[in-house]
N, C-alpha and C positions, 0 to 999 in steps of 0.2 A: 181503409174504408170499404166496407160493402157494398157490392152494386148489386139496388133494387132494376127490377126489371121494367118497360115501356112498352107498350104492344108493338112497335119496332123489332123489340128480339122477343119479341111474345110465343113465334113460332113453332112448332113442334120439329121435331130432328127428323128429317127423311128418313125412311124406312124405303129404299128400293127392290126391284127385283130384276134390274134387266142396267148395263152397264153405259149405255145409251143415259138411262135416266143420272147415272152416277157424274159421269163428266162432263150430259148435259148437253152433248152433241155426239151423233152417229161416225163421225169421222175423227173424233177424241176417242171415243171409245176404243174404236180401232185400232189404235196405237198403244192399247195398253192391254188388250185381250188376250195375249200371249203371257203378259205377264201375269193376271189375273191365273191362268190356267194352268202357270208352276205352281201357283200357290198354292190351291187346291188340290193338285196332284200330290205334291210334298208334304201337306198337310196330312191325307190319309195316308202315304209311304212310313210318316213320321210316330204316327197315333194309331192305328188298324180303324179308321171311323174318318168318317165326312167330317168340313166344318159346317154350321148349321148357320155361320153367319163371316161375313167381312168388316168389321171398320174402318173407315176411312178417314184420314185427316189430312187435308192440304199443308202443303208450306205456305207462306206467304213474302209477300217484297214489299215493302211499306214506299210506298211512291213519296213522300213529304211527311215532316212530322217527326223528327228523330229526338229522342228521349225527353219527352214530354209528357207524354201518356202517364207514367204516375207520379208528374205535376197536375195532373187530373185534367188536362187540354184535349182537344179533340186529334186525331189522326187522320192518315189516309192510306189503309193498304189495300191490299187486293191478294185473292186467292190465286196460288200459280199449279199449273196439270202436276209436278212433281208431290209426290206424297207418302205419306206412312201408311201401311196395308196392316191389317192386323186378322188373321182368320181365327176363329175360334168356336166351342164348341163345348157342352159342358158334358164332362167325362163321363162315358158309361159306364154301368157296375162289370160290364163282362170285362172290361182292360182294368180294371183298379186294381187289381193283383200285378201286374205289371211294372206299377210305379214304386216306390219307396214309401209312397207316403199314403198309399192305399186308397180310401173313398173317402179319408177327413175332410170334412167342410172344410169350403174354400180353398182348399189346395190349389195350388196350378203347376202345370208342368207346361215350361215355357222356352220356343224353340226361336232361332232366327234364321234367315235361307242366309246371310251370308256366312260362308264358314269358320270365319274367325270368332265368331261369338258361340260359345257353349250352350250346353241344356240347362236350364236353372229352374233346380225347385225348390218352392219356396209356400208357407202356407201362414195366414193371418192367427193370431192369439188376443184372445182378450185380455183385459186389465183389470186386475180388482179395483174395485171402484173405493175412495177413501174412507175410514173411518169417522165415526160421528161424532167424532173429537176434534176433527180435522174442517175449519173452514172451507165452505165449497170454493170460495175467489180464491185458497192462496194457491194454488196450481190446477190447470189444464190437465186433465190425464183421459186419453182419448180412449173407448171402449174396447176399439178394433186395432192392434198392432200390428205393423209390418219391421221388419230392419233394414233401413235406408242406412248406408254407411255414405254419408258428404264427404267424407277425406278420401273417397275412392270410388268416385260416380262409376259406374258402369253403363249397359244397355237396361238392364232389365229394371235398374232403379226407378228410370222412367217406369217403365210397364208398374211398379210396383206403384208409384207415387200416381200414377192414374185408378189402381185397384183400393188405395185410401181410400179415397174420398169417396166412392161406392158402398165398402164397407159403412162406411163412418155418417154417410146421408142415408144410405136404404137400409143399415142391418140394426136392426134394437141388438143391444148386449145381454137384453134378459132372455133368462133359459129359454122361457118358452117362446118365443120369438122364432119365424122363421131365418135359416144359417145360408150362407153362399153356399151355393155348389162347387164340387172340385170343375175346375175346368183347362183344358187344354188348346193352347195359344201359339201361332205360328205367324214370327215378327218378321216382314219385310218394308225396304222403303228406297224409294230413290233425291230425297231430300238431303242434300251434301249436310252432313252435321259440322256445325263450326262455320261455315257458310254468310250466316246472317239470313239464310230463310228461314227460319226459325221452325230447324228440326227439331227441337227440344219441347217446345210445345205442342207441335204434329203429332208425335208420338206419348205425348200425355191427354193429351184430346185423344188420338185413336185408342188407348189402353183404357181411358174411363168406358169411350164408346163400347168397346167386346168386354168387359164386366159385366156392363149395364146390358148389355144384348145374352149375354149368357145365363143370365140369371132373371131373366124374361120381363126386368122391369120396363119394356116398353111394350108390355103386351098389357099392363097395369093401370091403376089410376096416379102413380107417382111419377111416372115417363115426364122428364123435365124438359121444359124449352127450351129454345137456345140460349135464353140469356142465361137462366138456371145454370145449364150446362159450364156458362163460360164463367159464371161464377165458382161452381167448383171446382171448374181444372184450373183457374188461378190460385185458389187455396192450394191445389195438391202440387203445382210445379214450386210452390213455396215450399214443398216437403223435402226438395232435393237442395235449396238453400238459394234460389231466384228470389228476388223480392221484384214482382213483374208488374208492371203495369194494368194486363189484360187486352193490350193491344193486338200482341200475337195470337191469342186465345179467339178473340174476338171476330180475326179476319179469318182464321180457320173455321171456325163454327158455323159464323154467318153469313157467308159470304156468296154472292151469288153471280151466275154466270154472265160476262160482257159488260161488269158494273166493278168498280170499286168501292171502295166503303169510305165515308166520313163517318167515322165512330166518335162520340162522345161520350162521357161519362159521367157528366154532373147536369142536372141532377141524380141520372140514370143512364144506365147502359141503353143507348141510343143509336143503331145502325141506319145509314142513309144511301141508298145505294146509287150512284153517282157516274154517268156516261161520260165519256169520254169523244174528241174529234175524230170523227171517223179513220184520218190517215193516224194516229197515234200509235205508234206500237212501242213497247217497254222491251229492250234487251238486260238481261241479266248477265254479269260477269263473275267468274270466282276468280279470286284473287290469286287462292291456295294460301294463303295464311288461314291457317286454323282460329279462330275465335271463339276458346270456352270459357260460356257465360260465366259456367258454375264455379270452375276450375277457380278461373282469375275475378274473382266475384270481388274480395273485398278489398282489393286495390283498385278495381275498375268501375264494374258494374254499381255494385253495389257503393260505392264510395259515391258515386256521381248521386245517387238516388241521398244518400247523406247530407251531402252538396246541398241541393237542390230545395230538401224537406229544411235543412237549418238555415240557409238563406231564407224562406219562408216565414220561420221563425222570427231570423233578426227584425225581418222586416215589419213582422205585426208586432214585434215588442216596438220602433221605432215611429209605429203611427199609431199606438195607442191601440188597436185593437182588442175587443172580447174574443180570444178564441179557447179558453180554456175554462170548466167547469168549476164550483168550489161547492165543497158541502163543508159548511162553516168556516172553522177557521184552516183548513186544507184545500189545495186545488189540487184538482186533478188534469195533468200534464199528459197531450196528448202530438202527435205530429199534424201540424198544417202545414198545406198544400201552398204552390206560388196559387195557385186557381185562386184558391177561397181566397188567401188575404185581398189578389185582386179585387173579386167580388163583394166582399167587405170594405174595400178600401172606397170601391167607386159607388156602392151602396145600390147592389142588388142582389145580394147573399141570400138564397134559401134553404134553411135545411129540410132534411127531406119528407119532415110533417107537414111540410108546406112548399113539395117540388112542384116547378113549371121548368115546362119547354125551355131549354137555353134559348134567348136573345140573342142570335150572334151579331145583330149590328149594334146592341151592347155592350156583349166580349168584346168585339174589334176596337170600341170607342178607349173600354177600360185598356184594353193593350197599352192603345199607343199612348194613354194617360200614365199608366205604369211607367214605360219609358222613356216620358217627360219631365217626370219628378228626382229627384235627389235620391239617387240610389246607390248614391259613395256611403250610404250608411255600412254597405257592407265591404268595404274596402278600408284596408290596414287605417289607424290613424298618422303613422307616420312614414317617411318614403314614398318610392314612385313604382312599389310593386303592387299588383292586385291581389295577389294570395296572400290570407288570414290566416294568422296563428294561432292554434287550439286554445289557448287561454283567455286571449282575443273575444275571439268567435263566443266564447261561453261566458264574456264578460258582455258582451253586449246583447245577448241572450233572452238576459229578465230573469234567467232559472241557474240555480244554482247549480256545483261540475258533476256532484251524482246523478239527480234527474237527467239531466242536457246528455250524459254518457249513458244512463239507461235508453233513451228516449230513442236518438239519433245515431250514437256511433255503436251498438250493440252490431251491427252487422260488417263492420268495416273492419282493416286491418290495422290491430295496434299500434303499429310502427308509424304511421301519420302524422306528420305537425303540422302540415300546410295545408289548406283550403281554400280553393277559389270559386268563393260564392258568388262574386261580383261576373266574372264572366259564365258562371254555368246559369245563374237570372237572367242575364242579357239573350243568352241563347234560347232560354226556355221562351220568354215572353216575344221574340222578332220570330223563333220557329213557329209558336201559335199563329202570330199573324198570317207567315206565310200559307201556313194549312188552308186561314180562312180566305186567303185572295188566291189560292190554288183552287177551291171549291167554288169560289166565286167565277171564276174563268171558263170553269168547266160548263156548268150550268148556264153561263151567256150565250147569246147568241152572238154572231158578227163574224168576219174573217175566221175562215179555220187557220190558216197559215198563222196569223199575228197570233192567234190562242195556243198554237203549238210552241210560238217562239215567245212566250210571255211564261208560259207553264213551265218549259226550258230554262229560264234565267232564275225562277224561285228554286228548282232545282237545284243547278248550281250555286246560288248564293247560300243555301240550305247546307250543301258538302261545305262549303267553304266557312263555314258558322261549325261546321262540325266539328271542323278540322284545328282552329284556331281558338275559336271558343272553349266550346266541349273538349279539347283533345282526345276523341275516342276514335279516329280515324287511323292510320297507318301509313307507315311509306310505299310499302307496294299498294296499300289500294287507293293511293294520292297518284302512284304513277298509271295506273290503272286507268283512275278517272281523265286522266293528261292524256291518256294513250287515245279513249273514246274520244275526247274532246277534239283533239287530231285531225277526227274525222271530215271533219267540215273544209281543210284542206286537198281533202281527196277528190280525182274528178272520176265522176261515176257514168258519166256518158251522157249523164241528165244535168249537167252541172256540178258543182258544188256538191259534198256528200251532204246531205241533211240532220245533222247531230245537234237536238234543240239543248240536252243537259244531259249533264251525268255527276252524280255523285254517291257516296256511300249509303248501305240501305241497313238495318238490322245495328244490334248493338253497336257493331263498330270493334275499331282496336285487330283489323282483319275481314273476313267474310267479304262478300259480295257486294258489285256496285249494278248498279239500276242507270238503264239510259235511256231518254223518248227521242226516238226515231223516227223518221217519215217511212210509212209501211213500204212504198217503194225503195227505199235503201235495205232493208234490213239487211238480205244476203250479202251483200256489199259489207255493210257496214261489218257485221259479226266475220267476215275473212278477212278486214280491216285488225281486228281487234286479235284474233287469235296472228296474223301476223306480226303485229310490235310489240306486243305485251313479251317481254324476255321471259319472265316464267313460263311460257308456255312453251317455249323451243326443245325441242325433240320429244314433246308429247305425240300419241297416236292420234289420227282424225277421232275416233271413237271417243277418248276422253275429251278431248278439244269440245266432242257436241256434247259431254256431260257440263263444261265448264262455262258454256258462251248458247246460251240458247235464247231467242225471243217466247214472249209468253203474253198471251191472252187474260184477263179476270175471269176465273173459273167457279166451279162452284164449292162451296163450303163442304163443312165435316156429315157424312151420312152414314147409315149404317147398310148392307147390300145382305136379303134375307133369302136363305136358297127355300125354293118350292116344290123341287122333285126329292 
């Protein structure tokens, strides 16, 4: 589904000039001006010419809320200072000689500062468009071509699959139509990829942002806002074979400084931006388990998202619901969401010729209506296991095993006969709740202490739904969470150490855990953490401070314009 935009993410993408405005405070800045000032040094070392411009895109750590966002449920992340840097610059005629590929439109020559990664050039082709013999519905054939190879993601993939969706939104295919410019890109970032802060979308936000900065669409009347924006970098991280939600996209774009975000999605891409108890601070851990999305997409990621949409399914063939179109005697078979059927089922479904504001003391009522009702629909008929068998699953369906295999397993790994829809429901619809009584907390007034130790247990009960439910969690980042969790036995000289929750943050299956901490403990706590976590033993202090850092809600994705 498409997300129309809200005057919420209505906003236009910063345009800065001073690095204060960038991270939003004078003493952020500071900590990164050094690095700012390789880039642009390397930059001209690398190309004989200036960049003309910076992209930026945050990581982020999703505080609550874990793989529900494309169940279409609301979120909670926040922007963290680590980020993808992207300089860039559109090539002059005096260097075109230099390159391989000369001055052809759209070309790029694409560098990265750390040095395990190559120079890659690489330049967009059009497509003949089909013969008029040829129905226009029976294939997609996109104007502007790049070559994404998915059986062997690389760096520059991303960069490529944020330069799609530029082409493919700003560039007509017809001759006369204004062409990209060649342009020259210089990739850094300090977002641990595989992490679960979600470097992958960082650097397909930052690669759309230096496209779109290079080829002056934001000096234009097409310069897109933010929701705009995060609608196309979800189409484009689709290109590398994510089927994402928009959650990651969303906190990076929109995200603003000392707030977190409650994102929602339905009717519309909807940011809220949401304070927190003053003594709260969030510590990030890495695990050091690598977690790739793409990689292990259709045993994991993408299997869960399968999960999830045919649960959905069963459950509106099981209550009767309209969710699928007919032009006579044909329907047309599409995926729905746990959302809709909920909102269908409890009867406040609008589509979005007739969207309003979500209700969420509606959502909340359909919730816990949801997980009152007879939901063994989607549990085996016979025995005491929960996981449904492919034949099963398509027997209770309503849609016969070609559509149901077009529809829903198109993205998953053949080799599957098991499906546990009954516990990846369960998670989806008690993780919504928790988002909404997480938001609800924040925004109360009363005791900061109890709001910290109340925010703390939806937390963890949240890793622990992860874990058992969703199984997308891990053993080191279960021992992880044990280790933070620890904490609270430790005496800090003020008591007790203060550790209100910790559990897994980002896809899962690896990556990084998330803790709320009383701002007084932090130092504490993070020498806690790099001391019993066994993976960390005989690391350097230097990596220790890349793996174990506390982090602030920072500001979203911008663009940073040079003026001399």
């Amino acid at each position: 589904m498409r997300m129309t935009v809200l005057p919420a993410a209505d906003a236009p993408i910063p345009i800065f000039t001073t690095l204060t405005e960038v991270y939003g405070s004078l003493a952020t800045a500071a900590k990164h001006a050094e690095r700012w000032d390789e880039l642009v040094s390397e930059f001209e070392t690398k190309f004989g010419h200036k960049p003309t411009y910076v992209a930026r895109a945050p990581g982020r750590v999703n505080l609550i809320g874990e793989h529900i966002d494309y169940a279409d449920f609301g979120v909670f992340p926040a922007a963290i200072e680590h980020d993808i840097l992207i300089a860039c610059a559109p090539r002059p005629a005096s260097t075109a000689a230099a390159h391989p590929d000369g001055h052809a439109p759209g070309s790029v020559v694409a560098e990265n500062l750390h040095t395990r990664y190559t120079r890659q050039v690489f330049m967009p082709t059009r497509r003949h468009t089909l013969g008029d013999d040829v129905p226009l519905d029976a294939v997609h054939v996109a104007p502007w071509h790049l070559d994404i190879d998915k059986s062997e993601l690389r760096w520059e993939s991303y960069v490529k699959a944020g330069y799609y969706g530029v082409l493919n939104h700003f560039f007509s295919p017809s001759s006369t139509s204004p062409v990209p410019v060649p342009v020259d890109i210089l990739v850094t970032g300090n977002v641990p990829p595989g992490s679960g802060l979600s470097s992958s979308a960082a650097m397909v936000v930052s690669s759309t942002l230096a496209f779109l900065a290079a080829n002056g669409i934001f000096d234009g009347e097409k310069a897109p806002a933010k929701g705009e924006l995060v609608n196309i970098v979800v189409e484009n991280e689709r290109r590398v074979g994510v089927n994402s939600g928009g959650m990651d996209q969303s906190a990076s774009v929109i995200a603003l400084p000392g707030s977190a975000l409650y994102v929602s999605f339905v009717p519309s891409l909807h940011a809220e931006p949401i304070g927190f108890p003053r003594d709260a601070v969030f510590v990030c851990a890495n695990s050091l388990v690598v977690s790739n999305k793409v990689e292990n997409a259709k045993h994991q990621y993408n299997l869960r998202v399968a999960e999830t949409l045919a649960a959905a399914r069963l459950l509106s063939h099981h209550f009767n619901l309209q969710v699928d179109s007919t032009d006579g005697d044909n329907t047309k078979r599409r995926p729905v969401t746990l959302r809709e059927v909920l909102a269908r089922k409890s009867g406040f479904y609008r589509d979005e010729q007739d969207a309003q504001l979500e209700d969420l003391v509606q959502l909340q009522k359909g919730l816990v209506g949801m997980l009152g009702i007879a939901m063994d629909y989607l549990l085996p008929e016979f025995g005491d296991r929960t996981d449904i068998s492919l034949d099963e699953m398509i027997g209770k369906s309503g849609m016969d095993e070609a559509e149901f295999r077009e529809v829903y397993l198109s993205g998953v790994d053949a080799e599957t006969t098991k499906f546990e829809l009954y516990l990846r429901a369960q998670h989806v619809f008690e993780e919504a709740l928790k988002v909404l009584k997480f938001r609800e907390v924040c925004l109360a007034g009363g005791n900061e202490e109890s709001k910290l130790q109340t925010l703390g247990k939806l937390m963890n009960d949240s890793h622990d739904s992860c874990h058992r439910q969703f199984d997308c969690s891990h053993p080191k980042v279960n021992d992880l969470v044990c280790v933070a969790r620890s904490f609270r036995e430790v005496e800090t000289g003020r008591g007790k150490g203060r550790i209100y929750g910790s559990r897994m943050t980002g896809a899962g299956w690896g990556g990084c855990t998330v803790s709320l901490v009383h701002r007084e403990d932090v130092e504490a706590f993070i020498m806690h953490v790099k001391n019993k976590y066994a993976s960390y033993e005989g690391m350097s202090e230097e990596d220790l401070a890349s793996c174990v850092f506390a982090t602030e809600p920072g500001m979203g994705a911008c663009v940073f314009k040079f003026t001399d």
